[in-house]
mmCIF file of the N, C-alpha and C atoms, coordinates in Angstrom:
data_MODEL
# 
_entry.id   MODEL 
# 
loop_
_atom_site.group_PDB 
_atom_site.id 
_atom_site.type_symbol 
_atom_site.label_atom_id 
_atom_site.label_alt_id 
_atom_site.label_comp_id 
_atom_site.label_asym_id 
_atom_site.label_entity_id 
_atom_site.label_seq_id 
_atom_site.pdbx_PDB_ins_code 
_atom_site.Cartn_x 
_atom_site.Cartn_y 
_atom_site.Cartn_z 
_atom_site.occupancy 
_atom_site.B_iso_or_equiv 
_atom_site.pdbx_formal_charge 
_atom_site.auth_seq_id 
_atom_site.auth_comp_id 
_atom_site.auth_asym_id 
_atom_site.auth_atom_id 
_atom_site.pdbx_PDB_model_num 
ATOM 1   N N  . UNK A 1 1  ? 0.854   -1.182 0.000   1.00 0.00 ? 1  UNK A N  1 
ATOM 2   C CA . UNK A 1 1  ? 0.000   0.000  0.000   1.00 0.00 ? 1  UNK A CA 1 
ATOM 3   C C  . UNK A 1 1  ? 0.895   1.239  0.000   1.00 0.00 ? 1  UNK A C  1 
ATOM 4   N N  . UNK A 1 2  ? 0.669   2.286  -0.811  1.00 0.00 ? 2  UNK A N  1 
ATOM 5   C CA . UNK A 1 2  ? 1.472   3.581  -0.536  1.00 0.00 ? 2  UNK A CA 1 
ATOM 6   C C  . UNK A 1 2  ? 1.285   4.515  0.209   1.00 0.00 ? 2  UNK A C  1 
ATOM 7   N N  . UNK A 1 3  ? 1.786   5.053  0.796   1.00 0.00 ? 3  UNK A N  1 
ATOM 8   C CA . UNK A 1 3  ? 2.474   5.609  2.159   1.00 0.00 ? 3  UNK A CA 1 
ATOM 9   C C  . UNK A 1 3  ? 2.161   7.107  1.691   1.00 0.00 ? 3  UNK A C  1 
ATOM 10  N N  . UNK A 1 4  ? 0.528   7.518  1.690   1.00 0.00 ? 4  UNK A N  1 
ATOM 11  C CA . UNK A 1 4  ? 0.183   8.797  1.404   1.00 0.00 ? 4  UNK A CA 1 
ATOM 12  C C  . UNK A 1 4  ? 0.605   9.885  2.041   1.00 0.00 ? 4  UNK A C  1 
ATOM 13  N N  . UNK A 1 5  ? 1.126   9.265  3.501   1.00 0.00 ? 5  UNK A N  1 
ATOM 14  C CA . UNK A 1 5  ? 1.459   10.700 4.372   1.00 0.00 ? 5  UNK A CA 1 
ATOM 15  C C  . UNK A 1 5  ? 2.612   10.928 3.820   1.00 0.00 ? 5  UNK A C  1 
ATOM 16  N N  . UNK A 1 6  ? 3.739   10.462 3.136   1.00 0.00 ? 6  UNK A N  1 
ATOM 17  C CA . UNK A 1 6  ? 4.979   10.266 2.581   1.00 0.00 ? 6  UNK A CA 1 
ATOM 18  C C  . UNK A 1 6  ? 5.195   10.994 0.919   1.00 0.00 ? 6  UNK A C  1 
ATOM 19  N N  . UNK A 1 7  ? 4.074   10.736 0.476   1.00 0.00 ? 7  UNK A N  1 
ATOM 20  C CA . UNK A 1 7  ? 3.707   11.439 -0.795  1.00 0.00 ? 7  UNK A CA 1 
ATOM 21  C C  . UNK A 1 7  ? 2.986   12.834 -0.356  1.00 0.00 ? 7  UNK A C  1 
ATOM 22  N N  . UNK A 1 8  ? 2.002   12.770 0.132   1.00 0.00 ? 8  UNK A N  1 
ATOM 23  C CA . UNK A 1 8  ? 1.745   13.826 0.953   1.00 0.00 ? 8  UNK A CA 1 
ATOM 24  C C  . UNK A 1 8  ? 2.974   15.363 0.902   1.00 0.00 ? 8  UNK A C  1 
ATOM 25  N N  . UNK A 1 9  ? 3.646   14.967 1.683   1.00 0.00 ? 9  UNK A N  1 
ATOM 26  C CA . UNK A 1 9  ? 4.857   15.484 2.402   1.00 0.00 ? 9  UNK A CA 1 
ATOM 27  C C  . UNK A 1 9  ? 6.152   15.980 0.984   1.00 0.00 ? 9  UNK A C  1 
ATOM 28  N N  . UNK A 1 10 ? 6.328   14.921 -0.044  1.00 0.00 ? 10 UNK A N  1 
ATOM 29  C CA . UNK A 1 10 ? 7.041   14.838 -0.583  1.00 0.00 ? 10 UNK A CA 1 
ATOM 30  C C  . UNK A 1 10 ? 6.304   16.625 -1.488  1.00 0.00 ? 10 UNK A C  1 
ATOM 31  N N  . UNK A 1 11 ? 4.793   15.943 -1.841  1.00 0.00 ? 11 UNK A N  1 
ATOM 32  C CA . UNK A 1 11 ? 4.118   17.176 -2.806  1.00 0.00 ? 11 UNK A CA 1 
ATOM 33  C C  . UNK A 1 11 ? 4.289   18.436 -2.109  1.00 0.00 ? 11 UNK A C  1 
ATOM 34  N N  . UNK A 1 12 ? 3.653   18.262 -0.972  1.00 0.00 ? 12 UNK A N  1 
ATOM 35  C CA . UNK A 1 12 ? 3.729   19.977 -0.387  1.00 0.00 ? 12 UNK A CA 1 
ATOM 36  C C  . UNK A 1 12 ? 5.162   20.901 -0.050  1.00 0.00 ? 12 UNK A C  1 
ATOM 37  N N  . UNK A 1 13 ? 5.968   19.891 0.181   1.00 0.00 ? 13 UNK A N  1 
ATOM 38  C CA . UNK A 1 13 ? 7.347   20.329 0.081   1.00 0.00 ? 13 UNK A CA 1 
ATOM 39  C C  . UNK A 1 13 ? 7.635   20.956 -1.309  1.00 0.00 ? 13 UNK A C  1 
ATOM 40  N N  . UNK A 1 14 ? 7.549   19.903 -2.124  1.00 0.00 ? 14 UNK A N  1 
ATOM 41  C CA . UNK A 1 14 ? 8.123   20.639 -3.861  1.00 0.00 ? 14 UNK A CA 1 
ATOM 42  C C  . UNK A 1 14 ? 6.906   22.061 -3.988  1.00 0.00 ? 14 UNK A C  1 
ATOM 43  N N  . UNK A 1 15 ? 5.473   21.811 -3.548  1.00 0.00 ? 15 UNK A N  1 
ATOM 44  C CA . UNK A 1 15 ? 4.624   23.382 -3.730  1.00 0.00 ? 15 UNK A CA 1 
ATOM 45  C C  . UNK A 1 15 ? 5.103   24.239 -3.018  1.00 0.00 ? 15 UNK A C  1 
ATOM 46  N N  . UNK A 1 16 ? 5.642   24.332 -2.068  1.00 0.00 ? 16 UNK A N  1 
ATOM 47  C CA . UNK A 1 16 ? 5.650   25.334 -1.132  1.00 0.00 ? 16 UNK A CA 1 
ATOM 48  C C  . UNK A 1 16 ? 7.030   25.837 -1.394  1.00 0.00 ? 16 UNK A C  1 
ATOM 49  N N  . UNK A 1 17 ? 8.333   24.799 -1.836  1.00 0.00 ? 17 UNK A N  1 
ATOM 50  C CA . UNK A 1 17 ? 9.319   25.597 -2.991  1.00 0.00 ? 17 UNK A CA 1 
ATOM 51  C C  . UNK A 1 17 ? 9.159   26.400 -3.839  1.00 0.00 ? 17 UNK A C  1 
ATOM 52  N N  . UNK A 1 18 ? 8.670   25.674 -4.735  1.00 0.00 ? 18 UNK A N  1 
ATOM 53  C CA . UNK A 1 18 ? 7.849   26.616 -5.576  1.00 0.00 ? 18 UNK A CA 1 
ATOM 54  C C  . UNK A 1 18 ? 7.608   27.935 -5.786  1.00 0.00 ? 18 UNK A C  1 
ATOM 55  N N  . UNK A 1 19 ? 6.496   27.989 -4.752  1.00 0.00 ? 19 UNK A N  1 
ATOM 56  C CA . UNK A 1 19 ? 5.866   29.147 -4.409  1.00 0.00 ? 19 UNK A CA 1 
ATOM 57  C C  . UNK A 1 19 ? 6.790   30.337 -3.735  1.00 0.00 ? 19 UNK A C  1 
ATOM 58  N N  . UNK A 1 20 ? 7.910   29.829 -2.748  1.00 0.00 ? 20 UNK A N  1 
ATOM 59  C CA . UNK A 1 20 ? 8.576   30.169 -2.302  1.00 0.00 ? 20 UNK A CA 1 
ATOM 60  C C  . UNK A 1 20 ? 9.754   31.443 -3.857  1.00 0.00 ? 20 UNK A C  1 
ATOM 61  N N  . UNK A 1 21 ? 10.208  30.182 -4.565  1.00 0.00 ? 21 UNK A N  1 
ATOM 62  C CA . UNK A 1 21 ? 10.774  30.808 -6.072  1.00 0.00 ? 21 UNK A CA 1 
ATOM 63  C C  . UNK A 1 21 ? 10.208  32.012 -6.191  1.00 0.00 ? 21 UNK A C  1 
ATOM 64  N N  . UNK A 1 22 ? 8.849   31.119 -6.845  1.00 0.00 ? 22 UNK A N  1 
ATOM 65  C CA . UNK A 1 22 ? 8.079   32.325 -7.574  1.00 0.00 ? 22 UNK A CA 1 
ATOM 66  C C  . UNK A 1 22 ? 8.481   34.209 -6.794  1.00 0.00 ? 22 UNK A C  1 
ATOM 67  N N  . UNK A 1 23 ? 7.900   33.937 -5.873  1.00 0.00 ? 23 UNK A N  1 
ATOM 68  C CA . UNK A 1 23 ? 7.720   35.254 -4.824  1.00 0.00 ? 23 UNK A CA 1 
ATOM 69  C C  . UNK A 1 23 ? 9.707   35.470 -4.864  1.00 0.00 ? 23 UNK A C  1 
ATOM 70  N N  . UNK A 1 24 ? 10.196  35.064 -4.964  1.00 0.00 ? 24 UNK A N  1 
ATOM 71  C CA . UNK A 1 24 ? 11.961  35.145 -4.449  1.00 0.00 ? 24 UNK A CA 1 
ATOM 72  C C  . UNK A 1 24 ? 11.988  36.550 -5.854  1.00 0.00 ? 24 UNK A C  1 
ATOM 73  N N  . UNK A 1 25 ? 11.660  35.563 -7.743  1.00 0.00 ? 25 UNK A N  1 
ATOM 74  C CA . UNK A 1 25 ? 11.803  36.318 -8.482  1.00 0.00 ? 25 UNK A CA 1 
ATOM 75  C C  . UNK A 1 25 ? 10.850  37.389 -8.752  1.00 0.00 ? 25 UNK A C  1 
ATOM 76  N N  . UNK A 1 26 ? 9.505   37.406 -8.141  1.00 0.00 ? 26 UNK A N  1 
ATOM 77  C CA . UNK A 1 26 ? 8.896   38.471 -8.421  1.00 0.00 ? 26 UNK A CA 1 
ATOM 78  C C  . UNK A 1 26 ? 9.505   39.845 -7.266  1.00 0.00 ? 26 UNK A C  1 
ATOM 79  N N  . UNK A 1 27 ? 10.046  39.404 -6.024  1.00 0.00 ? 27 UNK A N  1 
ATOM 80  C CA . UNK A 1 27 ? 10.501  40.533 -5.100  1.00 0.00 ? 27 UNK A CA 1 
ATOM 81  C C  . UNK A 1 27 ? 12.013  41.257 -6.496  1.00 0.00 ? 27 UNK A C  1 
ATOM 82  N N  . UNK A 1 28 ? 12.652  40.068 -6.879  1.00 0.00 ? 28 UNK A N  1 
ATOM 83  C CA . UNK A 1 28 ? 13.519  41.029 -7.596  1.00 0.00 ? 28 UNK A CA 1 
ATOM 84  C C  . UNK A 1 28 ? 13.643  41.664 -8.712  1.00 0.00 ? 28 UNK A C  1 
ATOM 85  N N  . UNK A 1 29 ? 12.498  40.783 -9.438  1.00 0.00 ? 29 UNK A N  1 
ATOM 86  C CA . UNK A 1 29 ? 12.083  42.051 -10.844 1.00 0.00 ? 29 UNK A CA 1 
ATOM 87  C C  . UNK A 1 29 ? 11.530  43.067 -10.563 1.00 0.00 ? 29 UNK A C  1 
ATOM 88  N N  . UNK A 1 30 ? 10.831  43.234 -9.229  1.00 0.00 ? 30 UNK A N  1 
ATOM 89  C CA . UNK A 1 30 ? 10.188  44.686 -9.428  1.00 0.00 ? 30 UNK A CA 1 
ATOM 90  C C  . UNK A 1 30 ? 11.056  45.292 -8.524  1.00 0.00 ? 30 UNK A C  1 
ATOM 91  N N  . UNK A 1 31 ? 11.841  45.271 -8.129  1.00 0.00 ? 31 UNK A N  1 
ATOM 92  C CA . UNK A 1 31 ? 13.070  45.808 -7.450  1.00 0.00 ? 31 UNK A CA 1 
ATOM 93  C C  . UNK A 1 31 ? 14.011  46.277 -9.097  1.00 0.00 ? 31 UNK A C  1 
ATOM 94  N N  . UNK A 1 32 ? 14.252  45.448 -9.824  1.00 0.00 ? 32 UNK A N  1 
ATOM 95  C CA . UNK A 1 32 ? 15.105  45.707 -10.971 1.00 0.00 ? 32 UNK A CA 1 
ATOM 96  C C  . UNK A 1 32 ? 13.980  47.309 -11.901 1.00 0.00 ? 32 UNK A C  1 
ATOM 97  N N  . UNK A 1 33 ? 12.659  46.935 -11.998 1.00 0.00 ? 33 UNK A N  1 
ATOM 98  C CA . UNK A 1 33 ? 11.964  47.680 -12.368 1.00 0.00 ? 33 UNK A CA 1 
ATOM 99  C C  . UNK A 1 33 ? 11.487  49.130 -11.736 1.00 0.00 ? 33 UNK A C  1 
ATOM 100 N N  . UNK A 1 34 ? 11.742  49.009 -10.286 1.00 0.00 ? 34 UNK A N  1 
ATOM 101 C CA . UNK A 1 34 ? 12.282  49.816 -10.258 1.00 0.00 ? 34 UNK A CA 1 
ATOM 102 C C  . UNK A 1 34 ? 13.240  51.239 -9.877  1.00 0.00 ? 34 UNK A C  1 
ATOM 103 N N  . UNK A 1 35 ? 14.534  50.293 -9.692  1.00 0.00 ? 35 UNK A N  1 
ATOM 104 C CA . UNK A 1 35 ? 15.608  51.101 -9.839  1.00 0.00 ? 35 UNK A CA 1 
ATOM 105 C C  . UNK A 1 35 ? 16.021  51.250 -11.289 1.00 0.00 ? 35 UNK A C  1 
ATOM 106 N N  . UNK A 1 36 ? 15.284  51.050 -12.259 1.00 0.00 ? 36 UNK A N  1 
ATOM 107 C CA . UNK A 1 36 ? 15.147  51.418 -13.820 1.00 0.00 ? 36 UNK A CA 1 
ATOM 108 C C  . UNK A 1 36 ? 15.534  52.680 -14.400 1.00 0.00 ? 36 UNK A C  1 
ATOM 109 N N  . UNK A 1 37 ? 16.376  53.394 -14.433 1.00 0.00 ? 37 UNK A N  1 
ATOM 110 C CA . UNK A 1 37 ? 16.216  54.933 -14.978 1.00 0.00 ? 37 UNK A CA 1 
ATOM 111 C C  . UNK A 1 37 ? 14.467  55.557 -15.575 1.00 0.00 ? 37 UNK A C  1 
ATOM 112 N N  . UNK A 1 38 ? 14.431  56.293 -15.395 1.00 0.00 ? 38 UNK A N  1 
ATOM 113 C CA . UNK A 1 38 ? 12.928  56.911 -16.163 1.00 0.00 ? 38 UNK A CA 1 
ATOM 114 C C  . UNK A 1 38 ? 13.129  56.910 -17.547 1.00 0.00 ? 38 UNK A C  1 
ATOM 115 N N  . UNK A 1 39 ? 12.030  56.516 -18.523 1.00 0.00 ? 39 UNK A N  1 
ATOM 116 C CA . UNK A 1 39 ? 12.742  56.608 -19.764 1.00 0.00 ? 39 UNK A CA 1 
ATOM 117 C C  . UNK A 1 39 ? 12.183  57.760 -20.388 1.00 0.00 ? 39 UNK A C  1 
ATOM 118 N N  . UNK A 1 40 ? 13.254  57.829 -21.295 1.00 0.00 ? 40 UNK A N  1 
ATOM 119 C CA . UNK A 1 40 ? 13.147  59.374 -22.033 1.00 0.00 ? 40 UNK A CA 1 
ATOM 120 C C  . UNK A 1 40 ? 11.852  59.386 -23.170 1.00 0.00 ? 40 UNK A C  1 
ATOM 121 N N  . UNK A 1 41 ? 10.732  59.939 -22.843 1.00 0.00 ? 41 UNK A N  1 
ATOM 122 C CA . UNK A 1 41 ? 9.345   60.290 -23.490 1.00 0.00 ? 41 UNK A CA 1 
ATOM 123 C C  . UNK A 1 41 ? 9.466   61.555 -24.078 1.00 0.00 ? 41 UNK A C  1 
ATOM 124 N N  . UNK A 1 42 ? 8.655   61.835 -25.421 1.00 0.00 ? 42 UNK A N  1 
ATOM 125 C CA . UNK A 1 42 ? 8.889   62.626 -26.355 1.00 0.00 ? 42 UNK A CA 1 
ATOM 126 C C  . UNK A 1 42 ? 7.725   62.937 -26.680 1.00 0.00 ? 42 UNK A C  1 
ATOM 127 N N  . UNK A 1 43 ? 6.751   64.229 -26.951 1.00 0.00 ? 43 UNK A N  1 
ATOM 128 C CA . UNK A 1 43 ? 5.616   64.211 -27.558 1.00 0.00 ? 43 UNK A CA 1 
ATOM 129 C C  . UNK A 1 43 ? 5.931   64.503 -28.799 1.00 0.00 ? 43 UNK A C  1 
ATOM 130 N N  . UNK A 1 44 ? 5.519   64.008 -29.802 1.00 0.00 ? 44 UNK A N  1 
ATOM 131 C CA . UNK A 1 44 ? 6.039   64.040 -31.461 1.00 0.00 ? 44 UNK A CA 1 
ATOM 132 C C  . UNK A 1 44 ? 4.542   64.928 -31.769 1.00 0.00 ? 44 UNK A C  1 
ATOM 133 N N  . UNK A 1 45 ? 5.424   65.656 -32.502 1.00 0.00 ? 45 UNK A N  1 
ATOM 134 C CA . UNK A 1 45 ? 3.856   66.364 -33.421 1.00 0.00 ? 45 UNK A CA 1 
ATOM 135 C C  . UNK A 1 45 ? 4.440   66.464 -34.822 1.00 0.00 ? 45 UNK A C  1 
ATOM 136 N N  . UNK A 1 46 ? 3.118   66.366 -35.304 1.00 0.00 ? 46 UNK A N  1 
ATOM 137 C CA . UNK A 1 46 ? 3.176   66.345 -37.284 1.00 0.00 ? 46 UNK A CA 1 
ATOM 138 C C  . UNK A 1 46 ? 3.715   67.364 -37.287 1.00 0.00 ? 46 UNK A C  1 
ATOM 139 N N  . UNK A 1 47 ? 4.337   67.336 -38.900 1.00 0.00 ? 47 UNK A N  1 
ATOM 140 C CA . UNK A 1 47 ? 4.448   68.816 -39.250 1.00 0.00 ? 47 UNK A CA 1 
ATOM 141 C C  . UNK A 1 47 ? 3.549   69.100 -40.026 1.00 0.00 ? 47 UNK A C  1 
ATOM 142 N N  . UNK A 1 48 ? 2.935   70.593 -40.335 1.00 0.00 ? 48 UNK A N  1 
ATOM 143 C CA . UNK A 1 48 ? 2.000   70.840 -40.506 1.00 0.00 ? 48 UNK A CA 1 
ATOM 144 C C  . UNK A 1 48 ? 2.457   70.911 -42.353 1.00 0.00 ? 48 UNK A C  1 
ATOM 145 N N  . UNK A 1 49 ? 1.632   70.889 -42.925 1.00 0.00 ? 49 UNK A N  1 
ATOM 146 C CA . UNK A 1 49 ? 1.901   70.381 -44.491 1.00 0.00 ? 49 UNK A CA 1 
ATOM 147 C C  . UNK A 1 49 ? 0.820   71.097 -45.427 1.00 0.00 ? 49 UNK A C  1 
ATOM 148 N N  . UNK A 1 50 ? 1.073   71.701 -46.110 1.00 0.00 ? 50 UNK A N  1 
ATOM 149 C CA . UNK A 1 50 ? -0.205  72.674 -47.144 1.00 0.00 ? 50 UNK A CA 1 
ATOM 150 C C  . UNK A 1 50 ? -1.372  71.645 -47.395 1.00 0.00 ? 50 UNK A C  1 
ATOM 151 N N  . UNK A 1 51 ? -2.213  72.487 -47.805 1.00 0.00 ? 51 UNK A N  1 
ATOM 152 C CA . UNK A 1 51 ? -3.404  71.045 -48.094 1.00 0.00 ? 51 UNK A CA 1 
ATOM 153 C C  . UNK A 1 51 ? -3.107  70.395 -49.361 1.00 0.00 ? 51 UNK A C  1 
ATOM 154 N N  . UNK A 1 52 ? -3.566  69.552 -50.213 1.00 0.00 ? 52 UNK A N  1 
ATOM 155 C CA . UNK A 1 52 ? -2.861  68.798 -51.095 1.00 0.00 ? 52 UNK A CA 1 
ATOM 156 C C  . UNK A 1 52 ? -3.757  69.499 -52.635 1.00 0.00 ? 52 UNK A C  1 
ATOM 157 N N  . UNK A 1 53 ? -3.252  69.605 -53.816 1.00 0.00 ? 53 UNK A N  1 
ATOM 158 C CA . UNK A 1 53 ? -3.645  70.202 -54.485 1.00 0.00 ? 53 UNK A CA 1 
ATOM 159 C C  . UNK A 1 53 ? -5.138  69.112 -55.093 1.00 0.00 ? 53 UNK A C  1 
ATOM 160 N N  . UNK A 1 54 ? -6.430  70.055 -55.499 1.00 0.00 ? 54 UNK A N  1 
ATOM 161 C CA . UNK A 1 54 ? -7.580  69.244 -55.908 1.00 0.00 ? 54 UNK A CA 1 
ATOM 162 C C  . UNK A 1 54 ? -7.242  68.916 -57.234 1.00 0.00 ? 54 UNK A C  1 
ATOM 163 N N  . UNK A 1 55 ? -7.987  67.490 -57.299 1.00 0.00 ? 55 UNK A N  1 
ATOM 164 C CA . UNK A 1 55 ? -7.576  66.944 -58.923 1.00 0.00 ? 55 UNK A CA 1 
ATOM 165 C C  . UNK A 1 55 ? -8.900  67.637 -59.693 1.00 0.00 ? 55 UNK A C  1 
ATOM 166 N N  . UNK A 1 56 ? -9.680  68.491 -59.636 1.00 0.00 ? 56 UNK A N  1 
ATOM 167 C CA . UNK A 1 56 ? -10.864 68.437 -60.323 1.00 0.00 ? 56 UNK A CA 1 
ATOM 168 C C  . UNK A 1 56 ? -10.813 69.607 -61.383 1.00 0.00 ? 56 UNK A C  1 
# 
């Protein structure tokens, strides 16, 4: 018969690693994100252009 408390034990150990990871790399990407420099934003505008000649 298999020894559920043993499997048991074995699963929640590897989840709770896991989970443990997960949270390890999310504390340091948003730590990397941000000590990020600000990035350099630009408002672009058209240039303004005559109207186009009528074909008629």
């Amino acid at each position: 018969m298999p020894d559920y408390a043993k499997m048991y034990r074995k699963l929640f150990n590897a989840q709770s690693d896991a989970i443990a990871l997960l949270q390890q790399v999310q504390q340091e990407t948003e730590e990397m994100y941000i000590s990020a420099p600000e990035p350099d934003i630009r408002v672009l505008t058209p240039k303004e252009t005559e109207d186009p000649p009528a074909d008629e």
